[in-house]
C-alpha positions as a Markdown table, in Angstrom:
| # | Residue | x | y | z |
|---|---|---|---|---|
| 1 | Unk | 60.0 | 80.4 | 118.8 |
| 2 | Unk | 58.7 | 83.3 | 118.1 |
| 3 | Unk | 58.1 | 84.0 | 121.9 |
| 4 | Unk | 61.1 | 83.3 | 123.4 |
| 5 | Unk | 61.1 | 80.1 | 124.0 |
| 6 | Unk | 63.5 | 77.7 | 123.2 |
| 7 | Unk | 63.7 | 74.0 | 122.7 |
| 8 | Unk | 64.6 | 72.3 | 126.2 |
| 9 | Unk | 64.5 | 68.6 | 127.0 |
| 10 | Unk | 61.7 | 66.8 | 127.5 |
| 11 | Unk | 59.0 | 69.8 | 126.0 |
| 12 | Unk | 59.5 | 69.6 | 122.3 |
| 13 | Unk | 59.0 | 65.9 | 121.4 |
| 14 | Unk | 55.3 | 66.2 | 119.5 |
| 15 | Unk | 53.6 | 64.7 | 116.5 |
| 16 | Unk | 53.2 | 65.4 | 113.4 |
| 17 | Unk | 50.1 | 65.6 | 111.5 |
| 18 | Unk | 50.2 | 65.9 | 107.9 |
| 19 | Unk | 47.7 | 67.8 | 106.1 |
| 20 | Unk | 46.8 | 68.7 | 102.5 |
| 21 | Unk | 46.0 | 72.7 | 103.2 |
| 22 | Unk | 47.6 | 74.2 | 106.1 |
| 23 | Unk | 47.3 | 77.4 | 105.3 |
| 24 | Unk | 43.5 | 76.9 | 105.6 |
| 25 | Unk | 43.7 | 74.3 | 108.4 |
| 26 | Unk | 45.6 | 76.9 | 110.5 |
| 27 | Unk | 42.7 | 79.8 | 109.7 |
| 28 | Unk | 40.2 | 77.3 | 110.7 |
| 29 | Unk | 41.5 | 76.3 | 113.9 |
| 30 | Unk | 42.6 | 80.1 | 114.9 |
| 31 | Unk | 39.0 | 80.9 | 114.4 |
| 32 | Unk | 37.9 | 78.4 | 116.8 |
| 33 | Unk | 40.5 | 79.7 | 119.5 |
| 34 | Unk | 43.6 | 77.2 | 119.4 |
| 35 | Unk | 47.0 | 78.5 | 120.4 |
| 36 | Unk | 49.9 | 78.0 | 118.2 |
| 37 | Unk | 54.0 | 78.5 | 119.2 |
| 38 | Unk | 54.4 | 80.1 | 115.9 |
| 39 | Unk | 53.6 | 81.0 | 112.4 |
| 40 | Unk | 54.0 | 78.5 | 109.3 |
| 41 | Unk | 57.5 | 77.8 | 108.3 |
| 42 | Unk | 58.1 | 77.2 | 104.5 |
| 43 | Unk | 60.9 | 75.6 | 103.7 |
| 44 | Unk | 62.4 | 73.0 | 100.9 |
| 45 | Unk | 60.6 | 69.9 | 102.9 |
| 46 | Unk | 57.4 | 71.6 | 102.8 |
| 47 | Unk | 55.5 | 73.9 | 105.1 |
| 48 | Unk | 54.8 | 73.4 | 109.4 |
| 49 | Unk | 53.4 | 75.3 | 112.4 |
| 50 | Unk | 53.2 | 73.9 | 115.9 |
| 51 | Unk | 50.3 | 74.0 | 118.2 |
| 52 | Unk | 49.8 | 73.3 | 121.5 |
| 53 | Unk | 47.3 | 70.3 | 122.9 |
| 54 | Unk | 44.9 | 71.2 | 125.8 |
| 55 | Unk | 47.2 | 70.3 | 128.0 |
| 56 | Unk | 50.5 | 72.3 | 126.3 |
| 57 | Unk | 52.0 | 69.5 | 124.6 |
| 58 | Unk | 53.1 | 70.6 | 120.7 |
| 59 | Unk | 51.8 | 69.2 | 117.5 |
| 60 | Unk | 53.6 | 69.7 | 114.3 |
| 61 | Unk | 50.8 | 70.4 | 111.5 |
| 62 | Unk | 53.2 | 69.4 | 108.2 |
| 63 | Unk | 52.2 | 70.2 | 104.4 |
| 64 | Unk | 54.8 | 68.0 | 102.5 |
| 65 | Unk | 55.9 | 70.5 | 99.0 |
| 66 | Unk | 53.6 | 69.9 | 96.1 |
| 67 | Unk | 54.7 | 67.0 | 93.8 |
C-alpha cells in the first residue's frame, strides 16, 4: 500500500463490493470522511480501491471493465 503496509496473514482477507461508478462512489464517501488504504487501481480486470470498515477491516470497492 501506498503507506507502507504490506499484506500479512490474517489482515487482508476483505469483500468485495462491486459497483457501477467508483470513481464517483469513492468522491462520495471521501467527502463523508471514510478512510481508504489506497487510490483506485486500474488494471485489465477492471478498476478497485480498498477501504477500511469502522473497525479496520478492508473492503475491496471493484468496477468490472466496461463491456
Amino acid at each position: 500500500m501506498s503507506d507502507g503496509r504490506k499484506p500479512e496473514p490474517g489482515g487482508w482477507n476483505r469483500i468485495q463490493i462491486e459497483v457501477d461508478d467508483l470513481g464517483g462512489l469513492v468522491e462520495t464517501l471521501r467527502k463523508a470522511g471514510l478512510r481508504f488504504r489506497n487510490d483506485i487501481v486500474t488494471g485489465f480486470g477492471g478498476k478497485q480501491i480498498l477501504l477500511d470498515d469502522p473497525a479496520g477491516n478492508p473492503i475491496e470497492l471493484f468496477e468490472p471493465p466496461s463491456k
